[in-house]
C-alpha positions as CSV (number, residue, x, y, z in Angstrom):
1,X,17.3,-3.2,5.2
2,X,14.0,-4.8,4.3
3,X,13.5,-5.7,0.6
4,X,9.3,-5.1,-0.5
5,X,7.9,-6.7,-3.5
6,X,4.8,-6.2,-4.4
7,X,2.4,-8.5,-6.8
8,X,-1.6,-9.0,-7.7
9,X,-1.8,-5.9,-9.7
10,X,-4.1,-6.0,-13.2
11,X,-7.4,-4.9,-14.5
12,X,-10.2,-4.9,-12.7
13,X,-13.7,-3.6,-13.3
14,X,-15.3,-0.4,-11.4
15,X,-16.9,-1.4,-8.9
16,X,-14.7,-4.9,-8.4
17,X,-12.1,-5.9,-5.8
18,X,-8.1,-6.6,-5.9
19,X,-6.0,-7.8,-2.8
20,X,-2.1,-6.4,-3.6
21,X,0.7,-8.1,-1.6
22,X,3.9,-6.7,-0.3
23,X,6.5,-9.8,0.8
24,X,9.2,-8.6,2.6
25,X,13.0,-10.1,3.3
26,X,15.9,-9.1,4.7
27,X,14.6,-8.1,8.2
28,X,11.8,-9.2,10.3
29,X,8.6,-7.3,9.1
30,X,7.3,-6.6,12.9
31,X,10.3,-3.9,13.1
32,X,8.5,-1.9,10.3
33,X,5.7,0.5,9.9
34,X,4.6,-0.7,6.5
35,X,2.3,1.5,4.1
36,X,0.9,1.9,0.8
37,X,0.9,4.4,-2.2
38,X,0.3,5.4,-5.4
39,X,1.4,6.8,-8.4
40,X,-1.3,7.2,-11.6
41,X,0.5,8.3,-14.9
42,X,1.5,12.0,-15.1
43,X,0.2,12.6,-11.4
44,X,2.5,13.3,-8.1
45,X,2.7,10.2,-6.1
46,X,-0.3,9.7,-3.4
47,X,-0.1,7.9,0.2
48,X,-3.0,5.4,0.5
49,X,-2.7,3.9,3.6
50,X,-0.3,2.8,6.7
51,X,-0.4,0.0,9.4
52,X,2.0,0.1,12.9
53,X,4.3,-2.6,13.6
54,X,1.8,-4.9,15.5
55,X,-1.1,-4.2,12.8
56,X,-3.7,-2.7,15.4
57,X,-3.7,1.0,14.2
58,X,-4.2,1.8,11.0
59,X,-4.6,5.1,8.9
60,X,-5.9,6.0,5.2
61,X,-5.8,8.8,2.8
62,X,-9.2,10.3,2.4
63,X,-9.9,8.9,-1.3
64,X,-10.0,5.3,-0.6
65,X,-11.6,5.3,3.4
66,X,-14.3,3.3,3.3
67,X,-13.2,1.0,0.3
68,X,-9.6,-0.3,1.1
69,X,-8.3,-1.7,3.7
70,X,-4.7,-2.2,4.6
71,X,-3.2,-5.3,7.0
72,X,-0.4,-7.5,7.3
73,X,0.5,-11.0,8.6
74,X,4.1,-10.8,10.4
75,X,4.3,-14.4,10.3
76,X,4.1,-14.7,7.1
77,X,6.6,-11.1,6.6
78,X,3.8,-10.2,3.9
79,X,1.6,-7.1,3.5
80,X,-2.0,-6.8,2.0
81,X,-4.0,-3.8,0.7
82,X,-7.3,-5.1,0.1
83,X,-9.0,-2.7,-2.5
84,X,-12.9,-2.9,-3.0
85,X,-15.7,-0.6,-4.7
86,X,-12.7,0.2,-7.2
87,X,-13.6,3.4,-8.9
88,X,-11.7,4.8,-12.2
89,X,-9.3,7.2,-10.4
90,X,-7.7,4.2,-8.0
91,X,-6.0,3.3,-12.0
92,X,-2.0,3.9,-10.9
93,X,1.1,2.1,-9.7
94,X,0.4,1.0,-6.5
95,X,3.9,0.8,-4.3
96,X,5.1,-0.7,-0.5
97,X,6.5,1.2,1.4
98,X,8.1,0.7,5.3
99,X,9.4,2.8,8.0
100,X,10.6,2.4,11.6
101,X,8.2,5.1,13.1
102,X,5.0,5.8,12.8
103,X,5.3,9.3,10.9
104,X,2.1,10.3,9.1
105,X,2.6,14.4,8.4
106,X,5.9,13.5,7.1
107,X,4.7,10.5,4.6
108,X,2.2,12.6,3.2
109,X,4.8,15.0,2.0
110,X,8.5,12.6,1.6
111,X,6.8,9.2,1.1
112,X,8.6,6.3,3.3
113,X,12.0,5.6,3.6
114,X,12.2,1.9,2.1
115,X,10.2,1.2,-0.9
116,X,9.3,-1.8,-3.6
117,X,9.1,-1.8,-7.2
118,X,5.2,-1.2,-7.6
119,X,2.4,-2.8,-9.3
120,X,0.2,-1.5,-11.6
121,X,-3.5,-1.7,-10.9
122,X,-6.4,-0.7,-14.3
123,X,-9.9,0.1,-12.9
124,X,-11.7,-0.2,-16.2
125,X,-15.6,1.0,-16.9
């Protein structure tokens, strides 16, 4: 299976902008579905985005439409959520995730099948 690591979490200020990574091994990242989520302290864990295989169709949970936007660069086996207008509620562990199928009703609920280790992002006032 795929191994996801994720990095570029830290404090940022409201308002600000942080790009998170996910780099990938073990398998060839074009196979995999490859999503976001997050998981703020004391709070059920959230999906936040998803991108298909070939990275033309993407999707994102209503909180963060408009401000983040999720890609990836096959070449390079990596993953990117790029997170701008930060507000105070996006504060969490931020986690990749991958699948083979595009399955959106069932992430929401049961998360993806392969994940990383997170990194946590601060939005600070």
């Amino acid at each position: 299976q795929v191994r996801l690591v994720e990095s570029g979490g830290g404090l940022v200020q409201a308002g600000g902008s942080l790009r998170l990574s996910c780099a990938t091994s073990g398998r060839t990242l074009s196979t995999y579905v490859m999503g976001w989520f997050r998981q703020a302290p004391g709070k059920e864990r959230q999906f936040v985005a998803a991108i298909n295989s070939n990275g033309e169709s993407t999707t994102y949970a209503e909180p963060v439409k408009g401000r983040f936007t999720i890609s990836r660069n096959n070449n390079k086996n990596t993953a990117y959520l790029q997170m701008d207008s930060l507000k105070l509620e996006d504060t969490a562990n931020y986690y990749c995730a991958a699948d083979t199928e595009w399955a959106l009703n069932k992430w929401y609920q049961n998360g993806m099948p392969i994940w990383g280790k997170g990194t946590l992002v601060t939005v600070s006032s």
